[in-house]
C-alpha positions in Angstrom: -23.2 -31.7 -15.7 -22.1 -35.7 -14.9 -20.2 -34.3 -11.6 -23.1 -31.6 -10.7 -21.2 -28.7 -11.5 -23.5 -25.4 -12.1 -22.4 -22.5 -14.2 -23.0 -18.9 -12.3 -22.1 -16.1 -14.7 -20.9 -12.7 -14.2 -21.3 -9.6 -16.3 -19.2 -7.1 -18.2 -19.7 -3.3 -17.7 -20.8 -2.3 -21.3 -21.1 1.3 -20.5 -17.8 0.8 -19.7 -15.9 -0.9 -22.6 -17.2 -4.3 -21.4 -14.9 -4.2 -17.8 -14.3 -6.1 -15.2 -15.3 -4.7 -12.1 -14.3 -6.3 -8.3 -17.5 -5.9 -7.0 -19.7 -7.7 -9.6 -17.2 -10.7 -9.0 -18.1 -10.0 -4.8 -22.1 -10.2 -5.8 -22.2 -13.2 -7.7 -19.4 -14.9 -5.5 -21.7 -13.8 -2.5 -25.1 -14.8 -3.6 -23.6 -17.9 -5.5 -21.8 -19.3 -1.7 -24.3 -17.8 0.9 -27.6 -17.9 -1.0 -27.3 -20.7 -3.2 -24.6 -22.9 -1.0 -22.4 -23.5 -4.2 -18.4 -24.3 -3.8 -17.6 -22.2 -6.5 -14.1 -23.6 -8.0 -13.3 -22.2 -11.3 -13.2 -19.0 -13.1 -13.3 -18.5 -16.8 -11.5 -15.5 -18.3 -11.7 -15.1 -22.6 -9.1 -12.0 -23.1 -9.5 -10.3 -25.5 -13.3 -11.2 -25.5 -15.1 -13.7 -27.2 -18.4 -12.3 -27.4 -17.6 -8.7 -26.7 -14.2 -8.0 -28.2 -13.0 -6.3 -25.2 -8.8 -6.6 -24.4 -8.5 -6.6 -20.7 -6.0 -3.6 -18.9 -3.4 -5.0 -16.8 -5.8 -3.2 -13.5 -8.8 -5.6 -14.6 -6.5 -8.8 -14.5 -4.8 -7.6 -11.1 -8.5 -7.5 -10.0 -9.5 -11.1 -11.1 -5.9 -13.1 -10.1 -6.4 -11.0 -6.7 -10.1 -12.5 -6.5 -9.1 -15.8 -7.6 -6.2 -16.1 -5.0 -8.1 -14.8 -2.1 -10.5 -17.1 -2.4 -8.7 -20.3 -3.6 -10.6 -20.2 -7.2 -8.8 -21.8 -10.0 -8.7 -19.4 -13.0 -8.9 -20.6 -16.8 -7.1 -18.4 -18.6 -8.8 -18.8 -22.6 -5.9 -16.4 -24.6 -6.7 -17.6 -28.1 -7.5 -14.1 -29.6 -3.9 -12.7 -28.0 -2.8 -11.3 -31.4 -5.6 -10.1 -32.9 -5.4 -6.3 -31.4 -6.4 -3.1 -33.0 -6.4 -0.7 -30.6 -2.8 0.9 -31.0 -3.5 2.1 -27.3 -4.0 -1.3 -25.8 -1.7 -4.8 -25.3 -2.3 -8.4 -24.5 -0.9 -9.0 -21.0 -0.8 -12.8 -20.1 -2.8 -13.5 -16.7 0.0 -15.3 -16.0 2.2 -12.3 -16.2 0.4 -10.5 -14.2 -0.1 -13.7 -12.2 3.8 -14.1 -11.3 4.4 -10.1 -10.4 1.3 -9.3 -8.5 1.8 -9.9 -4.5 -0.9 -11.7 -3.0 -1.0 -14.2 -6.5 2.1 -16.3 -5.5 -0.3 -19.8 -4.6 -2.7 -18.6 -7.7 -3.5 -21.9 -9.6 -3.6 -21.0 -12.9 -4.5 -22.6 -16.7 -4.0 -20.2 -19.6 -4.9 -21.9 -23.0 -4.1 -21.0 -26.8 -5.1 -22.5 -30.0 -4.0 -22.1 -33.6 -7.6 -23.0 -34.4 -8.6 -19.4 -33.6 -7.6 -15.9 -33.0 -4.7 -14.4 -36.2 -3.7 -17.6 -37.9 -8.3 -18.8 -37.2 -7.3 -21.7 -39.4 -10.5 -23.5 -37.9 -10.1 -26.5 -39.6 -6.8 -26.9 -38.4 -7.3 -28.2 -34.9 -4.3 -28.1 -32.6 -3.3 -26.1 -29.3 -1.8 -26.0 -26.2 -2.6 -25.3 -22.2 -0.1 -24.1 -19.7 -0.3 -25.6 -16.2 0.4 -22.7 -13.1 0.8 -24.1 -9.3 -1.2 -26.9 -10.2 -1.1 -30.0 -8.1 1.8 -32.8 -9.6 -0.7 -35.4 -9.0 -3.4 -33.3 -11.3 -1.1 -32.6 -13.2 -0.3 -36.4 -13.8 -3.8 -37.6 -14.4 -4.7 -35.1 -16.5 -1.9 -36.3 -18.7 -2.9 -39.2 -18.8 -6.6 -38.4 -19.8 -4.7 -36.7 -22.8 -2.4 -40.1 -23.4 -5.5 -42.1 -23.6 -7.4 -40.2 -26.2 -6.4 -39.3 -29.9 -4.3 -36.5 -30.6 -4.5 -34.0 -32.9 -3.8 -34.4 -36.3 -0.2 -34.0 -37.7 -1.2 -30.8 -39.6 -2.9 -29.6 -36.4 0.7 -29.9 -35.1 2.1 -28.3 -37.6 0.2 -25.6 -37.4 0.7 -25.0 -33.4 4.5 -25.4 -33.9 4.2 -22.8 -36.6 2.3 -20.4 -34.2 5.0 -21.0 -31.6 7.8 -20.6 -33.6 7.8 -18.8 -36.4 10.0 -18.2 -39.2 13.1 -15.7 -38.0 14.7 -12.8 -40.0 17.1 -14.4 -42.4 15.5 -17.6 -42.9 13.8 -18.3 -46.6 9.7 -18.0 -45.9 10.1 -15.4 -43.2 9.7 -12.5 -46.1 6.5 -14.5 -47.4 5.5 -15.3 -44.0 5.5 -11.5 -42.7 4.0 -10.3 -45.6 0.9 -12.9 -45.3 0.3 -12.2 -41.3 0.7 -8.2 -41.6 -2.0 -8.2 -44.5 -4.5 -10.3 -42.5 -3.9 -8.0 -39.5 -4.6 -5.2 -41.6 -7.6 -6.5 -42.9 -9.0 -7.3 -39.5 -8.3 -4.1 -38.2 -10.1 -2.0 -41.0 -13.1 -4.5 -40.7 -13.4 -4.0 -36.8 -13.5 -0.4 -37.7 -15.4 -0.7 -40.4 -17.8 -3.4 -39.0 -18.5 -1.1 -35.3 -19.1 2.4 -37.0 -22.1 0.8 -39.6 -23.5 -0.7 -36.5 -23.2 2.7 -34.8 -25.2 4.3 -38.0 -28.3 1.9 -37.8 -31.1 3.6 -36.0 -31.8 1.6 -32.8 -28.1 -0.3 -32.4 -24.9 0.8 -30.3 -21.7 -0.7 -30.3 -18.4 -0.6 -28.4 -15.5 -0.6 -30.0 -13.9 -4.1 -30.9 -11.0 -3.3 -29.4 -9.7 -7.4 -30.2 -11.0 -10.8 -30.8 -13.1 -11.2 -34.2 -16.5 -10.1 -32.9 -19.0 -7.1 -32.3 -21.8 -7.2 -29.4 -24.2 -4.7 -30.3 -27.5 -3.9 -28.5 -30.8 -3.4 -30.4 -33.6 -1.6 -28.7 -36.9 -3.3 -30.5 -40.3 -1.8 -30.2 -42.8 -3.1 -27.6 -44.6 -5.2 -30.3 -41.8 -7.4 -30.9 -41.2 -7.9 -27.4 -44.7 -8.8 -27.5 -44.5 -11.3 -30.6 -41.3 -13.4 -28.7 -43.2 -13.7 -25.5 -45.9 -15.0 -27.8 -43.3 -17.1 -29.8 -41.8 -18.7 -26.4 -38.8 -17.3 -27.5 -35.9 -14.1 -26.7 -36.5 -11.0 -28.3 -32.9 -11.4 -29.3 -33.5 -14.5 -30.7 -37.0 -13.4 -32.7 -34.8 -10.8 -33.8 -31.8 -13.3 -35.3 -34.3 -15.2 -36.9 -35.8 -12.4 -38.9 -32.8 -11.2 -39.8 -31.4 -14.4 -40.9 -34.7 -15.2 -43.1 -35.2 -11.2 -44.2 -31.3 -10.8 -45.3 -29.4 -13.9 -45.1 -27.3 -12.6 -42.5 -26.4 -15.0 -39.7 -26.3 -13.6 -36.2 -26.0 -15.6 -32.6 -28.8 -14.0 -30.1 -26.7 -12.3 -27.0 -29.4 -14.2 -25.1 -27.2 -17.6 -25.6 -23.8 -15.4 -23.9 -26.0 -14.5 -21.1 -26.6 -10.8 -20.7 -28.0 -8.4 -18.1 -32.3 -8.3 -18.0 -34.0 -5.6 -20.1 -30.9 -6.1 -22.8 -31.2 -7.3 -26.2 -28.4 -7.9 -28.7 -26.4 -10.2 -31.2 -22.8 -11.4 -31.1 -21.5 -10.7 -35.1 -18.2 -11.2 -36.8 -16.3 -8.9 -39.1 -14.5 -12.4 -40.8 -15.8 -11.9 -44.5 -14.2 -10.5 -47.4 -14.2 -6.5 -46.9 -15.7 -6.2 -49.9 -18.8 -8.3 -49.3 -19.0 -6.8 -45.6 -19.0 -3.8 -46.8 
């Protein structure tokens, strides 16, 4: 907001497993440049999704490296929740993979991030990560490290942490047994909770869910009656967000209104997480 910058959003196909489509990235490019006269300059990509748990196919990120290159946008790659897949039928694929092997993407300026404070290891307390520079400008390249001289850096067990996601313990070393043993259990946990997590959603009169495919989160929609649409507009508030709040007060369960994502008009929703114990979420 100090430099002006304006945020113009662009939505997933839900009817579609939350895809990305070329032409809603042509309409709001189009209205954003001719109707508004914005300079649009960055891209942000969360794969797999942060709020919808989608995991993007190799065609959807040919689709937005193409866009990005065509028109000189620079694309933020956020790849936190790479590991965290339960679809057996679907892989992470880097955008910079599909960055460096699709023609046309050669000049495609690129930064992918990752984090040990989310995704598999989601030790969010241990904060630490890294970002990847792709055909970005030396000179950028040198002020924006020194932007990260000048600050504080994370903390040594924030360190710790990253270098264990990078490198982790190899066959034939002494924790790798323990280590394994640890990551597949919390995978499989994961796993059964997506599952578990979508199909109650799916059994609740009035909600539909996609699959979470990846990530650690469900976006379900929630039709509501007319007088509760009424009582927000009354309120001054979402009908999402009416919705949140009685929830939260009725059951204790904590939701974020879909509202605060950005979704298309007419829908109402919630962004949830299958992170507790399986016993309590079930």
């Amino acid at each position: 907001s100090r430099l002006g910058a304006r945020q113009v959003g662009y939505f997933l196909d839900e009817e579609s497993g939350w895809a990305i489509t070329e032409r809603e990235l042509e309409l709001r490019r189009t209205a954003a440049v001719e109707r508004d006269g914005l300079d649009i300059r960055a891209l942000t990509l969360i794969n797999p999704g942060n709020p919808t748990g989608q995991v993007c196919s190799r065609d959807e990120l040919e689709i937005i490296c193409k866009f990005c290159a065509k028109y000189d946008i620079l694309l933020l790659a956020d790849e936190v929740y790479q590991r965290n897949i339960y679809d057996e039928n679907k892989e992470f694929v880097s955008a910079k993979k599909v960055a460096v092997e699709t023609p046309g993407c050669e000049n495609l300026q690129l930064i992918s991030f990752h984090s040990t404070s989310k995704g598999f290891i989601g030790e969010c307390g241990r904060r630490g990560g890294y970002m990847e520079l792709h055909n970005i400008d030396p000179y950028v390249q040198t002020q924006l490290y020194k932007l990260a001289s000048s600050g504080l850096c994370s903390g040594v067990d924030g360190q710790m942490m990253t270098s264990l996601m990078c490198r982790p313990p190899m066959p034939g070393e002494d924790s790798f047994e323990l280590f394994t043993n640890e990551e597949y259990g919390i995978f499989d946990s994961l796993k059964r909770k997506a599952i578990s997590l979508v199909k109650g959603l799916n059994e609740i009169d009035g909600m539909s869910c996609n699959p979470s495919d990846g990530a650690m989160y469900a976006f379900p929609r929630v039709e509501l009656p007319p007088k509760a649409i009424d009582e927000a507009v009354e309120q001054d508030v979402t009908p999402d967000t009416l919705y949140a709040l009685s929830l939260l007060e009725e059951t204790g369960i904590c939701v974020v209104p879909a509202s605060g994502f950005g979704q298309k008009e007419g829908r109402t929703g919630f962004r949830t997480t299958f992170l507790p114990p399986e016993d309590e979420l079930d």
